[in-house]
N, CA and C of each residue as an Amber inpcrd file, in Angstrom:
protein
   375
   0.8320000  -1.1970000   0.0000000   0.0000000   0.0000000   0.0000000
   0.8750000   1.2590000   0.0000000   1.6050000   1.2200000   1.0210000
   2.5790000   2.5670000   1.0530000   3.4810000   2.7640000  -0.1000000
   4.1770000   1.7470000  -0.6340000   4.7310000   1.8330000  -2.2270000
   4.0190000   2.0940000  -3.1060000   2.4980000   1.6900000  -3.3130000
   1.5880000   2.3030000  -3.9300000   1.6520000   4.0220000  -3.7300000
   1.4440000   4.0680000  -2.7830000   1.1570000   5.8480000  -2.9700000
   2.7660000   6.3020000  -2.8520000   3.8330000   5.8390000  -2.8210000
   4.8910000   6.3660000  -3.3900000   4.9620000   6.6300000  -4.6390000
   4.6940000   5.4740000  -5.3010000   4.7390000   5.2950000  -6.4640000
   3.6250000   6.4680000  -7.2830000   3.0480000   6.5420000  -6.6900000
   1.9280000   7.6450000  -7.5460000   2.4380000   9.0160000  -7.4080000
   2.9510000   9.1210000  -6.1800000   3.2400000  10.5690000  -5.5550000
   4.7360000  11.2860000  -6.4600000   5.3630000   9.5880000  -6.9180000
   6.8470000   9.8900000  -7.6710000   6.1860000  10.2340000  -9.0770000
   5.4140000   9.6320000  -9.6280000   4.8740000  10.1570000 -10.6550000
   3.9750000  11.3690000 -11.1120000   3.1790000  11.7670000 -10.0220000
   2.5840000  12.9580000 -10.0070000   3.5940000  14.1300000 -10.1550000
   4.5920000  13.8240000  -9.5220000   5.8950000  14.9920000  -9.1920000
   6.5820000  14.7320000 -10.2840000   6.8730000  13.9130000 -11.2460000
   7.4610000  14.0040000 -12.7050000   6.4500000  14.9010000 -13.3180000
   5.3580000  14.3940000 -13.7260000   4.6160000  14.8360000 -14.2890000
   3.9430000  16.5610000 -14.1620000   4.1580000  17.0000000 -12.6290000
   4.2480000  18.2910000 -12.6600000   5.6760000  19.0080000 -13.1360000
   6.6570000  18.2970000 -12.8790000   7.5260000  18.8050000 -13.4500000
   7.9310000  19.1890000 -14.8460000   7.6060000  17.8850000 -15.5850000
   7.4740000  18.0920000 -16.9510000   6.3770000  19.1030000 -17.5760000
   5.6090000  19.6360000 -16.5600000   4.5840000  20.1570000 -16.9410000
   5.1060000  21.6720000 -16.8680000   5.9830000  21.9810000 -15.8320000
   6.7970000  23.2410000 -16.1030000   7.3910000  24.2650000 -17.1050000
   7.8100000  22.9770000 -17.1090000   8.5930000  23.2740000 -19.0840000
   7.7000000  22.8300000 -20.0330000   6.4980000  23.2320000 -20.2480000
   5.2880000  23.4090000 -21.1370000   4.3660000  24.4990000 -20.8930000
   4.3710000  25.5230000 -22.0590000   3.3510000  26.6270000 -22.1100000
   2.9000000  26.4790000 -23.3820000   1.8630000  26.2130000 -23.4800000
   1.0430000  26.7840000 -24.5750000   0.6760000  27.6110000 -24.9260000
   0.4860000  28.1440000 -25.8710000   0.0180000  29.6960000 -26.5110000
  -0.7580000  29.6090000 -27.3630000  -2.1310000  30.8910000 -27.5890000
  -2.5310000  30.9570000 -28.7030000  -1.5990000  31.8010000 -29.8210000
  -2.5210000  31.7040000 -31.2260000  -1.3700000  32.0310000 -32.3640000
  -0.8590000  33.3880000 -31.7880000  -1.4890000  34.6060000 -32.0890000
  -0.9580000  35.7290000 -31.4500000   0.1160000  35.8210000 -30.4710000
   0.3150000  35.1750000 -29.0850000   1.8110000  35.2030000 -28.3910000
   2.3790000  34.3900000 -28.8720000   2.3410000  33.0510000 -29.7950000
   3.2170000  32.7610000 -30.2440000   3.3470000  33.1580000 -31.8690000
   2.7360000  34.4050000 -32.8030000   3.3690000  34.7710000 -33.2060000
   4.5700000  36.0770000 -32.9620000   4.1730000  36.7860000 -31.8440000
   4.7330000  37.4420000 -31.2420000   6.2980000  37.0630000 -30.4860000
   5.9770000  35.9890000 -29.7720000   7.4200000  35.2420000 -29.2790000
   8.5040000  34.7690000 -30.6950000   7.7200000  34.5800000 -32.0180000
   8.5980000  33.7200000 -33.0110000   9.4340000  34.7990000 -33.5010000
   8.5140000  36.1390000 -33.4220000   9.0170000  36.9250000 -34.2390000
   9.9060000  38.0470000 -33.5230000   9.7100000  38.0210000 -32.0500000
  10.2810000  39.0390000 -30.9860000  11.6410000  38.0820000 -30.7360000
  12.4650000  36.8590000 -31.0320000  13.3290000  36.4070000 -30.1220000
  13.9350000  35.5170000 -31.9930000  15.1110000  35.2660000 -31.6130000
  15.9580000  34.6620000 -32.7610000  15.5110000  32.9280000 -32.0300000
  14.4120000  32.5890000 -32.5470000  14.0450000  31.2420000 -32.1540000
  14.2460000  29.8130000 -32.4200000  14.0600000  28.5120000 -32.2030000
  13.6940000  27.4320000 -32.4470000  12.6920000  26.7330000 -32.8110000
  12.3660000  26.9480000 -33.9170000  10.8140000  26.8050000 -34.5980000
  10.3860000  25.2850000 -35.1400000   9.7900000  24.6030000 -34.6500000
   9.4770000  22.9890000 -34.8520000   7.7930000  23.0350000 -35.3770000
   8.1570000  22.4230000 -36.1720000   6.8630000  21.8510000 -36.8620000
   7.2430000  20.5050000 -36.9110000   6.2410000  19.5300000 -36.0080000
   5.8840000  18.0000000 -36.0500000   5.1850000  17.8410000 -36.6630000
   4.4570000  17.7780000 -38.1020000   3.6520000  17.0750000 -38.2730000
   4.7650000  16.2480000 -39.7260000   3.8310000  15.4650000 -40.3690000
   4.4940000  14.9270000 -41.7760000   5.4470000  15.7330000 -42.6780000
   6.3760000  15.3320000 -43.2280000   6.9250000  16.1840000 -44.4120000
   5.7890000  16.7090000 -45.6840000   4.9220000  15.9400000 -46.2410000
   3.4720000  16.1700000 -46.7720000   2.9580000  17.6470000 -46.1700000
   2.3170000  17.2250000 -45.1070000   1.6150000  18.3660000 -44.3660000
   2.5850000  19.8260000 -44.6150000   3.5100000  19.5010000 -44.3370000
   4.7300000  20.5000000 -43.9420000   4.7940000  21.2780000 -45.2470000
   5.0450000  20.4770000 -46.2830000   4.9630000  20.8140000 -47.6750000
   3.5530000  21.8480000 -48.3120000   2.5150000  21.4150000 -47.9300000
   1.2300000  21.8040000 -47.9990000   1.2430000  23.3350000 -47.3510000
   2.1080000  23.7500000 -46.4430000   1.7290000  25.1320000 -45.7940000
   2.7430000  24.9290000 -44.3790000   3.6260000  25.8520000 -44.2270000
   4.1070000  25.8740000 -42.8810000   4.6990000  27.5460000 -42.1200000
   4.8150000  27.6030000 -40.9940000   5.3610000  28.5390000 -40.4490000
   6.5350000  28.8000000 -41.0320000   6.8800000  30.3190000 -41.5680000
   8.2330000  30.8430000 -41.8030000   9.6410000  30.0840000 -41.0040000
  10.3140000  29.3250000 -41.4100000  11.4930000  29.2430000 -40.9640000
  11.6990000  28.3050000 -40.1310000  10.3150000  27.2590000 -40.1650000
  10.2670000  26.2360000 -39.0250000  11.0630000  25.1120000 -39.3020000
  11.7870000  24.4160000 -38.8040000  12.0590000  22.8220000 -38.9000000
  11.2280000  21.9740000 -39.0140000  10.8410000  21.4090000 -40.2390000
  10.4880000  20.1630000 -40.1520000  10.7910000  17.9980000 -38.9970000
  10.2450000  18.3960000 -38.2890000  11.0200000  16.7480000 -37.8450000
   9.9090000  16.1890000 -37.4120000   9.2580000  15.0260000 -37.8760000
   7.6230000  14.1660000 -37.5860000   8.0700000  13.4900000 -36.1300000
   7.5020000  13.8370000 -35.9030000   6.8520000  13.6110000 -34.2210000
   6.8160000  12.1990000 -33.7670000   6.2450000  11.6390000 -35.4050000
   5.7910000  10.1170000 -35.2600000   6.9090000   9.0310000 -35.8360000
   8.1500000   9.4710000 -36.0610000   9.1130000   8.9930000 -36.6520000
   9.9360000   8.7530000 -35.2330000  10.5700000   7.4570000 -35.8570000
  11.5190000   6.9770000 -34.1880000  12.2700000   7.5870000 -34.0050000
  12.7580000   8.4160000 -34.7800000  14.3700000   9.1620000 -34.3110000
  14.1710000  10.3170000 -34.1290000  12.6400000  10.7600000 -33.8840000
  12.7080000  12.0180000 -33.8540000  13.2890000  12.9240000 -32.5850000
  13.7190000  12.0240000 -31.6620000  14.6240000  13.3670000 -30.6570000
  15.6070000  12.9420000 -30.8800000  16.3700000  11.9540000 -31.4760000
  17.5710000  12.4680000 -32.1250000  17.6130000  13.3060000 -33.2220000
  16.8490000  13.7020000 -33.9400000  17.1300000  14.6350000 -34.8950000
  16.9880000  16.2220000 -34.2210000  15.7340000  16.1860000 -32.9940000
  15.6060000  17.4540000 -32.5820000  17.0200000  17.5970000 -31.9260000
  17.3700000  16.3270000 -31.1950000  18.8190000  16.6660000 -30.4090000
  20.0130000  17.4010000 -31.6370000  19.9450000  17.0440000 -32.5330000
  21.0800000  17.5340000 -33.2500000  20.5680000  18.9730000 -33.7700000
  19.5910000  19.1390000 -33.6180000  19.5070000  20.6670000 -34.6750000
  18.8870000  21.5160000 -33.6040000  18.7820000  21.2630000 -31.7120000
  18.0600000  22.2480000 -31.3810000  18.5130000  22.8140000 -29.9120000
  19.1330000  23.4620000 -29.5560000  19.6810000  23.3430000 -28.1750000
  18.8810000  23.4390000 -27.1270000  19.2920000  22.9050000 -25.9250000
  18.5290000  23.1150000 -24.7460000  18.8840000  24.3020000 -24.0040000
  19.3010000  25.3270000 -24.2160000  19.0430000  26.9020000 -23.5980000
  18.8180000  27.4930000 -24.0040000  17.8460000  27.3180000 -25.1150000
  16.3040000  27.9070000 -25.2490000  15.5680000  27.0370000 -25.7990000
  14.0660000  28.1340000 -25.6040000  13.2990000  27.3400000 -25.6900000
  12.7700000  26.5680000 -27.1780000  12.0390000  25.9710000 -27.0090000
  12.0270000  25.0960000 -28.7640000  10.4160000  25.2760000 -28.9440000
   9.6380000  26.3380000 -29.6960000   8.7850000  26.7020000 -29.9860000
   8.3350000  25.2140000 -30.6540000   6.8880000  25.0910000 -30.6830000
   6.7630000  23.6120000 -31.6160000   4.7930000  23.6910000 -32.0530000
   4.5160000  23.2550000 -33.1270000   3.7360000  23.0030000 -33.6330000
   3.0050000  21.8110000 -34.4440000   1.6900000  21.6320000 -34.9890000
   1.2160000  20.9760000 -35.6700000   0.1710000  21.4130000 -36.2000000
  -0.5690000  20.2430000 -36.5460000  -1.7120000  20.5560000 -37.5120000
  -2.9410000  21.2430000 -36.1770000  -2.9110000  20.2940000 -35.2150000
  -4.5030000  20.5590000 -34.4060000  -4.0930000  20.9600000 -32.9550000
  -2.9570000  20.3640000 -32.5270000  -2.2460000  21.1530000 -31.1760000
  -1.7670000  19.4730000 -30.5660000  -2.3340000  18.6360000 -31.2550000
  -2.4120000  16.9890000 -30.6020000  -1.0080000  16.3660000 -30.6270000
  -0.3250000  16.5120000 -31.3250000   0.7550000  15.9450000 -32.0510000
   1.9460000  16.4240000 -31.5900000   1.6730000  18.2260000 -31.2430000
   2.5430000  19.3040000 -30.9430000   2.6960000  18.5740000 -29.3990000
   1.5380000  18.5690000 -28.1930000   1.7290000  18.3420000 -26.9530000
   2.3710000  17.1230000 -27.1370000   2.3450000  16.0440000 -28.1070000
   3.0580000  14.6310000 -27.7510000   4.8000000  15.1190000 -28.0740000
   4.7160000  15.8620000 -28.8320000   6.2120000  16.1320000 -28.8040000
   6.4920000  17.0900000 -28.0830000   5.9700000  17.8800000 -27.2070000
   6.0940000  18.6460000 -26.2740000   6.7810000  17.9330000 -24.7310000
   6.1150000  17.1340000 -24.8330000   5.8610000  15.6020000 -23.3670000
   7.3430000  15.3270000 -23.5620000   7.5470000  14.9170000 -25.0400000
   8.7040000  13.5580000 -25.0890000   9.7920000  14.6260000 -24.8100000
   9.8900000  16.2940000 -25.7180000  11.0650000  17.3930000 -24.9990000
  11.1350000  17.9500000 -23.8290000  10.1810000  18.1420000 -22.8960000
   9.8690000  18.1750000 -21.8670000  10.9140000  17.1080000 -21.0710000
  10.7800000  15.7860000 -21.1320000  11.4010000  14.6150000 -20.4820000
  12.8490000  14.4890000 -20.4170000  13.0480000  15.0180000 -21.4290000
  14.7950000  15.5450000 -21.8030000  15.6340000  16.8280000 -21.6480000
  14.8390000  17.8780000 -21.4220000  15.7150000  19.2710000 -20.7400000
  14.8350000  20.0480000 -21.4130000  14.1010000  20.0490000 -22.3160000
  14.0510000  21.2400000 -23.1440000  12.6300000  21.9450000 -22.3310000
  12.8180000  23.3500000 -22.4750000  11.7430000  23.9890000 -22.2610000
  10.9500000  24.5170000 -23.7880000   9.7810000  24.4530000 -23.6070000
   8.7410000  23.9530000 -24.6150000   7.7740000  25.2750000 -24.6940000
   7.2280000  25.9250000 -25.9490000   6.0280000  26.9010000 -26.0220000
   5.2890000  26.1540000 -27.5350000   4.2160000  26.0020000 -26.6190000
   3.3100000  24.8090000 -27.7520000   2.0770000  25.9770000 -28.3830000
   1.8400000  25.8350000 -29.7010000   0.6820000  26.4550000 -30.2590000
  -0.2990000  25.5320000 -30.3610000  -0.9370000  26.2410000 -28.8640000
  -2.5070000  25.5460000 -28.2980000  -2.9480000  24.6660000 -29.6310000
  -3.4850000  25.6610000 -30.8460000  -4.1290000  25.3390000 -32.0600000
  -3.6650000  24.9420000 -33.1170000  -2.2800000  24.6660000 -32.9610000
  -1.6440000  23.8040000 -34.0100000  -2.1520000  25.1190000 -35.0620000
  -1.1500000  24.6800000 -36.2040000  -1.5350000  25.5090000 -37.5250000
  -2.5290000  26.0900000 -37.9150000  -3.7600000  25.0370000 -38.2030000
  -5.6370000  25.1920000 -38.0890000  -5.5640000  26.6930000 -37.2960000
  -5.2120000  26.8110000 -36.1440000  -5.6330000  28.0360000 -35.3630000
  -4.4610000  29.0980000 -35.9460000  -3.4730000  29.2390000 -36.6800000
  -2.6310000  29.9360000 -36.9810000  -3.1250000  30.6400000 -37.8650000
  -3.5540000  29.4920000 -39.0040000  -4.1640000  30.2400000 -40.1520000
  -5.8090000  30.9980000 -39.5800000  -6.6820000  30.4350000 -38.5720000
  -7.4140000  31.0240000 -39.0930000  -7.5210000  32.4920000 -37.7230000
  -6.5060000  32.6200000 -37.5340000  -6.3610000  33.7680000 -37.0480000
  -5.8230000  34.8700000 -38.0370000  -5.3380000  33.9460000 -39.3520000
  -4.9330000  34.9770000 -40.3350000  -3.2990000  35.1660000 -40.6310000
  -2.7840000  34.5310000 -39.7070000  -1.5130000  34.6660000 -39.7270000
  -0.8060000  33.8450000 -40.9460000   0.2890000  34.2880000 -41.2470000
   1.1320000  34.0860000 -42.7710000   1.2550000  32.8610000 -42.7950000
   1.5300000  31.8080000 -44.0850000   2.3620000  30.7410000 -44.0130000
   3.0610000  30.3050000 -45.3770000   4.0130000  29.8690000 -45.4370000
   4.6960000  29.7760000 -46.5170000   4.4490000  28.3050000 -47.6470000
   4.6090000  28.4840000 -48.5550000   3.8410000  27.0400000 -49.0350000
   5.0480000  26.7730000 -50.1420000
């Protein structure tokens, strides 16, 4: 019983932690943060998708691909933060979680792209 609620209590306390180094934003502060700071711009979704329409200047690396924190590891440092996106915001928080777990501090667009564009904001195709 008592290892039981250790065990929950050790995980609750990861999980707030990792939760630290996660802010979400709507498009507006995070077009504001992309464009106010010399940033780290991640777009997770497909190379397809990516192709179809993306944020100025973002990195491509799929979320759903196995190597994908080794590739973020090579192209993204951990003292700052690593702005990140997707299509609906779903995809963005799973790769938010997995950089989170590894050092990085994280600013997620709540609305994924969908909410980028239809706030009006630019995208490059």
């Amino acid at each position: 019983m008592m290892m039981s609620i250790l065990t929950a209590l050790g995980l609750g306390t990861s999980s707030c932690a990792q939760q630290e180094n996660i802010t979400s934003v709507d498009a507006n502060h995070f077009e504001n943060a992309i464009h106010a700071n010399n940033v780290q711009l991640l777009d997770v979704r497909t190379a397809n998708e990516y192709a179809e329409g993306h944020i100025a200047y973002a990195t491509n690396i799929d979320v759903q691909q196995n190597d994908f924190l080794a590739k973020v590891e090579q192209s993204f440092s951990k003292t700052k933060p690593a702005y990140v996106y997707c299509r609906s915001g779903k995809r963005s928080m799973m790769a938010a979680n997995k950089l989170a777990k590894t050092g990085y501090k994280v600013i997620n667009l709540r609305g994924g792209i969908l909410e980028w564009i239809d706030a009006g904001k630019p995208i490059n195709r």
